[in-house]
C-alpha positions, 0 to 999 in steps of 0.5 A: 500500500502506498499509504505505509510508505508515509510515517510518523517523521513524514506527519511531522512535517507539513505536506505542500500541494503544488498547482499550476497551469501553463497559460492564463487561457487555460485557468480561464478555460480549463477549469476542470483541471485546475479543481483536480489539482486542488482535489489532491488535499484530500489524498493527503487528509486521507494519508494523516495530515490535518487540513491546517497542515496542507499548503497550497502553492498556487503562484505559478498559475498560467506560467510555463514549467519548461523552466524555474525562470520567474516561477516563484512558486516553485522556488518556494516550494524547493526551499521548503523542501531543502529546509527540511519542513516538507514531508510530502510533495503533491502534484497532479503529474509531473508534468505540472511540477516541471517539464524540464529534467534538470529541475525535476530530478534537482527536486528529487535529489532534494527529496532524497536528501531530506527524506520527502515522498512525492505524491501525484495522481498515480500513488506516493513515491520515495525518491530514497527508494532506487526503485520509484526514484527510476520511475520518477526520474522515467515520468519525468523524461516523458513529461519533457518528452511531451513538452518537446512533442507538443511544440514539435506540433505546433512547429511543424504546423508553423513551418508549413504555413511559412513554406507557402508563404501563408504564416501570419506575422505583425508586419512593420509600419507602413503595411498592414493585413487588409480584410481579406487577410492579404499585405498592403500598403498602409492607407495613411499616405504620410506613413507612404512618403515617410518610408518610400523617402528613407528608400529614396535618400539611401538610394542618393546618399549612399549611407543610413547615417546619411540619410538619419542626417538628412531627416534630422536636417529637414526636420522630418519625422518617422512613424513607429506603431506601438506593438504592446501596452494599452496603446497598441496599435496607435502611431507615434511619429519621432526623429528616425534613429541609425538603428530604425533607418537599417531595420528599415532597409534591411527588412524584405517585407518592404520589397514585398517578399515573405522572410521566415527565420531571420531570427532565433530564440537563444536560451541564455544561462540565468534562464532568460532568452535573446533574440539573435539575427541569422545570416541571410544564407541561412534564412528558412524561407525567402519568397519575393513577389508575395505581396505589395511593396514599397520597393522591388526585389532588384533594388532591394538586393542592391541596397543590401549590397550598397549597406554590407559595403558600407559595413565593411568600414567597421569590420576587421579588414576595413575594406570599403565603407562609405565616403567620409570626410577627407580629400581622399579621392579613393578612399575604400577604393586602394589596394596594394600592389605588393601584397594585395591587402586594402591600403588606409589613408593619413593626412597630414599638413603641408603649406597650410593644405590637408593632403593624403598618404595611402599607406598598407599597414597590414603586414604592421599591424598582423605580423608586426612588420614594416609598414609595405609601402606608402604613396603620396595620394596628392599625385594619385588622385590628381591623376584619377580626377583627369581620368574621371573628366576624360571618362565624364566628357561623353556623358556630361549632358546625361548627367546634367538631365539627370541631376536637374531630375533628381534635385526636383523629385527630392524637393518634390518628395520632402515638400510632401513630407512635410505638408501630410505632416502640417495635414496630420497636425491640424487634423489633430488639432481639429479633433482635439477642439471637436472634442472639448466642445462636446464636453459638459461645460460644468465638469471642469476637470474634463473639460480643463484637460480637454482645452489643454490638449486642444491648446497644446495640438493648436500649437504643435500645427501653428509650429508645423506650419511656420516651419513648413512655409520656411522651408518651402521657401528655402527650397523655392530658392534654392530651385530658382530658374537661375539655379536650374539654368547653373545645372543645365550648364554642367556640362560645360562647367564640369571640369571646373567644378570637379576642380572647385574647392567648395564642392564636397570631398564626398561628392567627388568620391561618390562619382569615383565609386560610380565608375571605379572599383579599386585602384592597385598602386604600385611605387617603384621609380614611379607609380603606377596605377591599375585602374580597375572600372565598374564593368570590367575595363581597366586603365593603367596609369603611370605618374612620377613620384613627388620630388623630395623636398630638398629638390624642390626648394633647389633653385633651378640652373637658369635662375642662378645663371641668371643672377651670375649674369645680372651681378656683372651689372648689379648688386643684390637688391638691384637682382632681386628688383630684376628677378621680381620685375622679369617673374621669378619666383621662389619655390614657396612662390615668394618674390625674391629680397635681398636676402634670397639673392645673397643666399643664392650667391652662397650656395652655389659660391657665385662671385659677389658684386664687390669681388667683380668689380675688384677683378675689374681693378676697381680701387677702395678710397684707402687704396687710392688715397696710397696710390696718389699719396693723397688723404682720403678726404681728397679722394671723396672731392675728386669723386665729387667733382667727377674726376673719379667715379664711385661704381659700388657701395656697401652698407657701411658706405664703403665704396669701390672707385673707378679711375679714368685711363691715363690719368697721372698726377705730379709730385710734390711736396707735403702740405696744404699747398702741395695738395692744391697744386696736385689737385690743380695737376690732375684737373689739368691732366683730366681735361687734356 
């Protein structure tokens, strides 16, 4: 009999009675199960426990028993057990204790431990016992057995439904279920215009963040619908996030085709779950066509193809990304000649200008190598940027066409944005006054709440449209008929716009990227580039290599011929007035001084104008003053009174003078008188 398996030590302790239904809808339904459960207090009045001495744990109704997470019931009930006060465990079945046998056989072992019998529908059972622990522990694979084949059921029925297409999914803002259970568009047409330009800004720019800047810029909004609380259902309009705008994009539902296994169900250690996302490859079932879309499947899979190249940017190798800001032409786009790894680019400064190295650094960083190469990018996109002319020339009007296109439709598509929103707004604000004044004026609690909100919607449709008008007319203006004559001219002026500083790096690269999948540099004696274009033709290009800096701040030989030749004639900063006046230039397009000249004529040890003028045997005033035995104040009259002429003077006024062929002087005695009579000599001999 099972009932001698209860002894005097069982009775002492209190016998615990557990229930537990899976879900709400059952305790709502299934009545007749939850009163079984409950019968069970009198198997244990029967077998010797007063009434008072029987608890009933029903805390866990309507939670599942796949695992102890959030079941408090149960917990409680393994903690009386452990403390020794349980002497009997009752449970209609396993099943209804737990379903998963790590929990079930850990409340077993307890049971062994502090001898506690288990009771169920069948008979009382002690898990001291070898034999009804072997029993126990069977019934409870079998209840996880159950579990596993009921949710096999319902797993299969779901996966059959998926493989035609017919599973039935809360789609995302912007398609809902008609009545007769199709997908189409949702019929609020902000909702419409509000998602078609997230596709539509993608397809321009090239990059989600982009497109989160452009309608943070513009001051548009996106919709979310709320899927749980007491507002499910309703639609909240909010400043679109990174995230929300890649959601969107990546989601086919909005290319119109049926997705099933995007995600999975990962059970973590505490009990808890998370959602994990599936790699693409791996998706059960992806059936294009099935429904309206807001996009077809092509653009889809280009779009996906434009965002996991973007993705590469933050990925281990950094192959591509999106254009970023920085001059680099070709950005994303280098590849080493040498060892096939994406090269990186480094700006530095040089005269006052932000210019690009690429530089491969992966054998540096992987293997702790020498960095492989690096090439000035200032002469490599300067080439790629005359290819680029020279492959836009054929299609520059295309291009003008169909940039004039594309600037009227994105005015076209954000004006109507924003007007369905100034709509929305007033819509709301009209209901809000509608309702306040169907309000009974003598319930002032309401009625002051409704007035509020009718107040609050007034101002949020005045703000709507203010801003509205503002920037209608910043986008009239900006698509004047001078604007529109400016971009029918491009294909004249593209060149010189290709050229222009005010036109955005990123401009220039997304051209780039439109005609050229990679350039592989290789730098020897020069440099070479291996222009790879979309479609597959390839161009090479070869360019020299930047002289180094000392070469280019040498001066060139016909600038110092030219100032040997000028110092014949004159001195320093009389060649540097001539070099200024004939167009020379320094290396830093500088004019020449005085300085520059004298330093020319140090470092290449050009003879200075006072060294020529001595060759020419041209005499200092001391010099002279010897040769003729007179003092040099004499000198300086002869100079004045044209007798001598004075060809050089430093800055210390210090001269070189010339003397006229064949003059001689007389000699004569020392003195005042001797100095007048030789002066009065030379002046005779001067004018013979």
């Amino acid at each position: 009999m099972p009932e001698l398996k209860v002894t005097a030590d069982h009775l002492k302790r209190d016998a615990y009675l557990y229930v537990r239904q899976s879900t709400l809808r059952q305790v709502a339904e299934h009545g007749e199960s939850t009163e079984r459960q409950y019968g069970l207090r009198d198997r244990a009045v029967v077998a010797g426990w007063p009434v008072e001495r029987v608890h009933v744990i029903d805390r866990d109704l309507g939670k599942s028993g796949s695992s102890t997470t959030a079941r408090d019931g149960f917990q409680q009930l393994v903690s009386e057990v452990a403390l020794g006060k349980a002497g009997i465990v009752m449970g209609l079945e396993v099943s209804r204790l737990a379903r998963n046998s790590a929990d079930w056989h850990r409340l077993i072992e307890l049971c062994a431990l502090t001898a506690t019998l288990i009771l169920d529908e069948d008979g009382i059972y002690d898990p001291a016992s070898f034999n009804d622990r072997l029993l126990l522990g069977l019934k409870g694979t079998m209840s996880e057995a159950e579990l596993h084949i009921l949710k096999a059921r319902m797993r299969g029925g779901q996966l059959n439904k998926a493989r035609r297409g017919e599973l039935e999914m809360c789609p995302p803002v912007g398609l809902v279920y008609r009545n007769d259970r199709t997908i189409g568009l949702d019929p609020d047409l902000q909702v419409q215009n509000a998602i078609r330009l997230v596709f539509d800004t993608f397809e321009q720019t090239g990059s989600a963040m982009q497109t989160v800047r452009f309608f943070r810029e513009q001051g548009l909004l996106f919709p979310r619908r709320l899927r749980t609380g007491p507002n499910k259902g309703d639609l909240l309009w909010a400043a679109p996030h990174h995230a929300r705008v890649l959601q969107v994009l990546h989601n086919p539902r909005y290319a119109g085709a049926f997705a099933y296994g995007r995600t999975r169900i990962r059970h973590r250690p505490d009990g808890g779950t998370s959602v994990v996302k599936v790699a693409r490859t791996d998706w059960q079932f992806v059936m294009p066509g099935m429904h309206q879309g807001y996009i077809d499947w092509e653009r889809f899979e280009a779009n996906q193809r434009r965002l996991a190249d973007n993705a590469r940017a933050f990925g281990g190798e950094r192959r591509s990304g999106p254009p970023r800001e920085g001059p680099a032409l070709l950005q994303g786009r280098v590849v080493c000649g040498l060892c096939g790894e994406r090269m990186g680019v480094r700006y530095s400064r040089e005269n006052g200008s932000t210019v690009p190295t690429y530089l491969c650094q992966a054998n540096a960083v992987r293997r702790a190598g020498w960095t492989c190469q690096t090439v000035p990018g200032k002469i490599v996109d300067a080439g790629i940027a005359d290819l680029m002319i020279e492959l836009m020339t054929p299609m520059t009007l295309a291009v003008t066409l169909e940039v004039q296109r594309e600037l009227e439709a994105r005015a076209a598509e954000t004006d109507a944005a924003r007007r369905q929103h100034v709509e929305r707004m007033r819509y709301e604000a009209e209901l809000a006054r509608r309702r306040y004044m169907k309000v009974d004026p003598d319930n002032r609690l309401v009625a002051d709440s409704l007035e509020a909100e009718w107040n609050d919607k007034r101002r949020r449709h005045a703000d709507a449209a203010e801003d509205y008008k503002r920037r209608s007319k910043q986008q009239a203006a900006a698509l004047s008929a001078d604007a529109q004559r400016r971009i029918l001219d491009l294909a004249e002026q593209l060149p010189r716009i290709w050229q222009d500083p005010r036109v955005d790096s990123r401009e220039r690269k997304r051209i780039v990227r439109l005609l050229i999948d990679d350039v592989t540099l290789i730098k020897s004696q020069t440099v070479t580039a291996h222009v790879r274009l979309s479609g597959g033709a390839t161009r090479t290009l070869v360019l020299d290599r930047p002289l180094p800096i000392a070469q280019i701040r040498k001066f060139k030989p016909e600038l110092v011929a030219e100032v040997d030749r000028l110092l014949d004639h004159h001195c320093d900063r009389e060649v540097a007035e001539i070099l200024n006046n004939h167009g020379w230039r320094t290396w830093e397009a500088k004019a020449f001084n005085l300085k520059k000249v004298a330093f020319i004529r140090c470092a290449y040890k050009l003879a200075s104008r006072y060294e020529r003028l001595r060759r020419r045997g041209m005499l200092t005033t001391r010099e002279i003053a010897a040769k003729f035995c007179v003092s040099e104040t004499a000198v300086h009259t002869w100079g004045r009174q044209g007798l001598i002429t004075k060809c050089y003077t430093d800055s210390l006024n210090r001269g070189l003078w010339e003397i006229p062929p064949g003059m001689t002087i007389r000699k004569g005695c020392g003195g005042r008188g001797a100095r007048l009579a030789q002066l009065t000599a030379i002046t005779a001999s001067s004018k013979e």
